[in-house]
N, C-alpha and C positions, 0 to 999 in steps of 0.2 A: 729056208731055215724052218725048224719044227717049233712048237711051240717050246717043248724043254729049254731047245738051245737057244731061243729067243729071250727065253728069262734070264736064263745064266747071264746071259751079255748085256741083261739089262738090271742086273738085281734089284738096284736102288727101286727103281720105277716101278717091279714087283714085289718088292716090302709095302710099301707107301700104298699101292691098289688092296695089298692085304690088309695093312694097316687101318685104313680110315674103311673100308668095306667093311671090316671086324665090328670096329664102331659103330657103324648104322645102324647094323645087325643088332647089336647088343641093344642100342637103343630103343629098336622096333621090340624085338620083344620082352624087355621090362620096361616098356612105356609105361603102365598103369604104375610102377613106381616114381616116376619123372610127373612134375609139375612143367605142362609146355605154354610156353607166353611167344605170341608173333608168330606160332607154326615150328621157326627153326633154333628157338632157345628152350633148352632143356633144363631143369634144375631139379635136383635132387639133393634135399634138406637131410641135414644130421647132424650130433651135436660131437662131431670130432674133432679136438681140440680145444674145445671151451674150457675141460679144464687146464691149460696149457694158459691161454689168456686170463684167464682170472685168477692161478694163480699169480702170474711173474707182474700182471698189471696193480694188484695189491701188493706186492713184494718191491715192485719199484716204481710207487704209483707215483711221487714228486719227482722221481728220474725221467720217465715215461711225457709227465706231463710235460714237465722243461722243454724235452724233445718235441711235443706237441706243439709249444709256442715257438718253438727254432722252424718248425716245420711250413708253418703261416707264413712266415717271411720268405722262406725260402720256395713256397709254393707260387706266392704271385710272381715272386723272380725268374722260376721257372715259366710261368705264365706267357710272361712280357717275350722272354726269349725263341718261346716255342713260337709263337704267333709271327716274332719277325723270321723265323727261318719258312715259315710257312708264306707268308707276305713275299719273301724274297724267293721263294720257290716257284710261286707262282707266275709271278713277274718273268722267271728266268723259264719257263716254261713256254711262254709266249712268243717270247724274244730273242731264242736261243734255239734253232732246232734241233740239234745235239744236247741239248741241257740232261745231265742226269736226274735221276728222279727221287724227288724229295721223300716221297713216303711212298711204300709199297707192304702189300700184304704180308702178312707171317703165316707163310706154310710150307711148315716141314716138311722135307722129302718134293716138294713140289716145285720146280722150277718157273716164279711167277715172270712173265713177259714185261719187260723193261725195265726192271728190277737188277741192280745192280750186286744182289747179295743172292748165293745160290746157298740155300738152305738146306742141308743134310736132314732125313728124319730123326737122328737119335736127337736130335735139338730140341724133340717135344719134352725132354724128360729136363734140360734146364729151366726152359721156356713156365714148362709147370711149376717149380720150384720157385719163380721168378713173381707167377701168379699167387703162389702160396705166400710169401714174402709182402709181396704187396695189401693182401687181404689180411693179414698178422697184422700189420701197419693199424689200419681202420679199426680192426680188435681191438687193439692195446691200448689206444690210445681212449677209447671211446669207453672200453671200464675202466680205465683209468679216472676217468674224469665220471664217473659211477653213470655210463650210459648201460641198460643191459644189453648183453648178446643174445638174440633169441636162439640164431642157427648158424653152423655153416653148412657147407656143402660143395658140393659140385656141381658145373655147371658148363653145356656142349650148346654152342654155337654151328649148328650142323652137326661134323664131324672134329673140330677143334674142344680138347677139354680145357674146362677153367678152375677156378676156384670161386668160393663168397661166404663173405661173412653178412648176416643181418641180424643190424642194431633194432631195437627199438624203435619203429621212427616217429612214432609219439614222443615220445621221453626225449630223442635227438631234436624233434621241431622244437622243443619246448627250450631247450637248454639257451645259456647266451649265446651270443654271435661269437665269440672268441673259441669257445669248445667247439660248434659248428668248423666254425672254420677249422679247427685244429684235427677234429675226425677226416674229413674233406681231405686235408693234406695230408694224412697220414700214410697215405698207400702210396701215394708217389716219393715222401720222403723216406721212406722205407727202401723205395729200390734205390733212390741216388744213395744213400748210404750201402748199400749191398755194394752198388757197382765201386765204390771207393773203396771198399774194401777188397773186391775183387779185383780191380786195379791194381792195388800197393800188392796182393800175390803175385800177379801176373808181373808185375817189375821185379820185384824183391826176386823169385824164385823159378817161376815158367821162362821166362823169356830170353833171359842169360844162359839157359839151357836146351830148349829145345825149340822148332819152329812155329809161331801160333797164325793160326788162320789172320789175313790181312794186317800182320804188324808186320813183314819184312824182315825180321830175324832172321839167324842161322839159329843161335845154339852150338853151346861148349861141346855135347853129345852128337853133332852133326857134321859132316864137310858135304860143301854143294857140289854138285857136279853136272849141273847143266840147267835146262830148263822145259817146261814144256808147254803147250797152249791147251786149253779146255775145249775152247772152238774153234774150228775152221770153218768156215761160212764157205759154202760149192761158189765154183763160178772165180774163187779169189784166187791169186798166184800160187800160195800156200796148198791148197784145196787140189785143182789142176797140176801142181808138181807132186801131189801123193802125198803129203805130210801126213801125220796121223793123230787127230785129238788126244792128249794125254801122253802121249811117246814123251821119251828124255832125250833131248838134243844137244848135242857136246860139241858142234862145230859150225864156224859161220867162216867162207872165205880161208881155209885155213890156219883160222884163230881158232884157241882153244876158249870153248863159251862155258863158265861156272855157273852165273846167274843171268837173271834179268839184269841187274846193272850192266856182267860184260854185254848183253846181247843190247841194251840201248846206247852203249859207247860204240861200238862196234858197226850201229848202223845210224847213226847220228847223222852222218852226213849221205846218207842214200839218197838217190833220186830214181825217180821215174822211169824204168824202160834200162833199170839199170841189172846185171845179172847176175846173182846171187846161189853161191853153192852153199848149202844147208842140210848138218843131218850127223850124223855118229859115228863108233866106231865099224857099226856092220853095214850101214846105206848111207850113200849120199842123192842128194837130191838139185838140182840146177831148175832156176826158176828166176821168171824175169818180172822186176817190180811193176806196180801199179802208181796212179795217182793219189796220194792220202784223201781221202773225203771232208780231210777238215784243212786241210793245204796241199794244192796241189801242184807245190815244187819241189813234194818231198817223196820220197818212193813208199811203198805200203805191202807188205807181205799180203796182209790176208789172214795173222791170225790174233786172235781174244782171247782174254780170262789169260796171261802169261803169268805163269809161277817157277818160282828157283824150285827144281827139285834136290834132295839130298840125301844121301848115305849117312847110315849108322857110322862111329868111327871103330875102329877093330878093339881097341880098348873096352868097348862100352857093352856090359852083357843089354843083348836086346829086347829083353825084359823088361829091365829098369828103364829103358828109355820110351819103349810103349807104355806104360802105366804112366810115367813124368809127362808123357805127350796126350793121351788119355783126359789128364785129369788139367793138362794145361789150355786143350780146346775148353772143356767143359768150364773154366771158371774165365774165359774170352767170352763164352757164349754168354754166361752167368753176366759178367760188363755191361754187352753189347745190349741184351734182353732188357738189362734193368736201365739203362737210360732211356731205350725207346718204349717199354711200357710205361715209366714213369714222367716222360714228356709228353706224351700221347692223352693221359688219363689229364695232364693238366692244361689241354686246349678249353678254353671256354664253351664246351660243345653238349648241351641238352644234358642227359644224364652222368657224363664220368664226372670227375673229381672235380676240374677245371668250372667244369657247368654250373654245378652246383656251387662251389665257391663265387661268381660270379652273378648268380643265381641271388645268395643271398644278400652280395656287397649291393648289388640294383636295388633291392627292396627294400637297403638303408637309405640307400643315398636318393631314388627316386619315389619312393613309396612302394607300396605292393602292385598296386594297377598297373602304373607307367613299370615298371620295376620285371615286374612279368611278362609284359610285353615289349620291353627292348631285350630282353637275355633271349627269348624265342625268336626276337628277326633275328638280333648276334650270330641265336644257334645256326637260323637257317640259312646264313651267309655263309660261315664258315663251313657248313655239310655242304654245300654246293663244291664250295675251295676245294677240300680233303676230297672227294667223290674224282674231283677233273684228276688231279693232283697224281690219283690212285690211277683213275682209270686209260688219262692220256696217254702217259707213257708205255703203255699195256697196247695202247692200237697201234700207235707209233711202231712198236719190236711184233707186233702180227702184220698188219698193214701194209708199211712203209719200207 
């Protein structure tokens, strides 16, 4: 195979090489405009948007602050929460050797190893929006409450863009604990309310409609018509009968198969060494089951990542259903994005939201000494946790 027709077959993974390559580049050469902190964080100051914050945080500066004080409460809440899914992740990590994985990296276009979410690139474009949203949060809240904004800007992590806003952080050290805390929580209160609102769309409008990544829907705009696997792992029965990654499969045993539900009623009661015809209207395929890896009294094809594929219905110009299905991933991604950057920033961990909030409650309740020196072991507990957390699961799917 020539390189052309290597890429064609591979587009994604030749966007993504363009993609974050483009970035380097760019970054290499208008470095001397980039301020670099640690080598691999870039930031590039500018005052776009401040007046967007200053004005709507004077225009609704008692609305704004309200929000600020809803935002404290509901920040340790989120706190408490994040910590036991993290607690209980790790635990189930241990003790579980199939255990899914609690937290895994966000990279577009990049398929991360034991990562249960395959992440398309165009996700960097909500993902931004998600960062923008969240950095609004800490603006608004902080001239609200007359903290100044010096800058925002931008900001690469490698090849990952971000966003940031910086307050004053004279003026912010000085203010009381209540404004602290309420700056602190602002970015993360910012995405749970995004994602609520992207939620009540995605119910109200997307989902009744058309199919959204990992909710299981049909949609009025759709009929299913079968299903298909993302992987086939070589070596499995799937694999060995020829199946093909991504193909649409309309037939098991001489049943007709619409979705994943017929295809798990239909092999419900499978066993092991049992023989299984599989495949569509132009191939079939004959293939003898395996042992499941997680019981093995039950039979096991061999394939992963299963989704209901589906047809446009003939009524429906396929226009209006790409645009409705367009704008129905993008405001799933908008959900998904903003719960996990805004759980994430409020782990009790060195510098995000969470840290610093707990940063400051120690140095009430213990003094500054003790105070600054229990929230740094905290940090350095917890970065141990999220480091296995990230990185086990990752050997595990290379490795094992």
């Amino acid at each position: 195979m020539d390189l052309f027709s290597y890429l064609a077959a591979n587009l994604e993974t030749a966007l993504t090489i363009v993609f974050y390559a483009l970035v380097i580049i760019l970054l290499v050469v208008f470095r001397k405009k980039f301020e670099f902190q640690a080598k691999i964080i870039a930031l590039y100051r500018t005052k776009f948007g401040l007046k967007f914050i200053n004005k709507y945080s004077e225009k609704h500066r008692e609305l704004i602050k309200i929000l600020g004080y809803i935002g404290i409460g509901i920040g340790f809440i989120g706190m408490i929460f994040i910590l036991f899914i993290i607690f209980k992740g790790a635990y189930a990590l241990f003790t579980q050797p199939n255990a899914p994985a609690t937290m895994s990296l966000v990279l577009p276009g990049i398929n991360v190893p034991g990562s249960p979410l395959a992440i398309p690139l165009w996700v960097i474009i909500p993902l931004f929006f998600v960062v923008l949203i969240h950095e609004a949060g800490h603006g608004l809240v902080g001239k609200a409450n007359k903290i100044p904004i010096k800058n925002t800007g931008l900001v690469f992590f490698g090849p990952l863009a971000g966003a940031f806003v910086e307050p004053d952080e004279k003026k912010l050290a000085k203010a009381d604990d209540v404004t602290q805390f309420a700056v602190f929580a602002a970015g993360p209160f910012a995405n749970f309310l995004t994602a609520i609102v992207a939620l009540i769309l995605l119910s109200l409008i997307f989902i009744p409609l058309v199919p959204i990544p990992f909710a299981g829907n049909a949609g009025m705009l759709v009929t299913p018509i079968g299903f298909s696997a993302a992987e086939i792992p070589e070596g499995l029965p799937a694999a060995e009968a020829g199946l093909i990654p991504g193909a649409t499969y309309t037939i098991i045993n001489n049943q007709q198969i619409n979705s994943t539900i017929d295809l798990v009623k239909e092999l419900g009661s499978t066993v092991p060494n049992q023989t299984i015809e599989i495949g569509n209207s132009t191939h079939m395929y004959t293939l003898t089951t395996a042992a499941h890896p997680d019981d093995p009294t039950r039979g096991y094809l061999g394939v992963q990542t299963l989704q209901t594929e589906y047809a446009i219905r003939d009524d429906v110009p396929h226009w209006i259903y790409h645009i409705v299905r367009i704008l129905g991933a993008f405001f799933f991604w908008i959900y998904a994005l903003s719960l996990g950057l805004g759980a994430f920033n409020l782990l009790p961990l060195g510098p995000v939201d969470g840290g610093q909030m707990i940063r400051l409650a120690f140095k009430r309740i213990f003094g500054k000494k003790k105070g600054n020196t229990y929230w740094a072991r905290l940090g350095i507990f917890l970065l141990v946790v999220v480091i296995l957390l990230v990185i086990v699961p990752m050997a595990k799917a290379l490795f094992f």
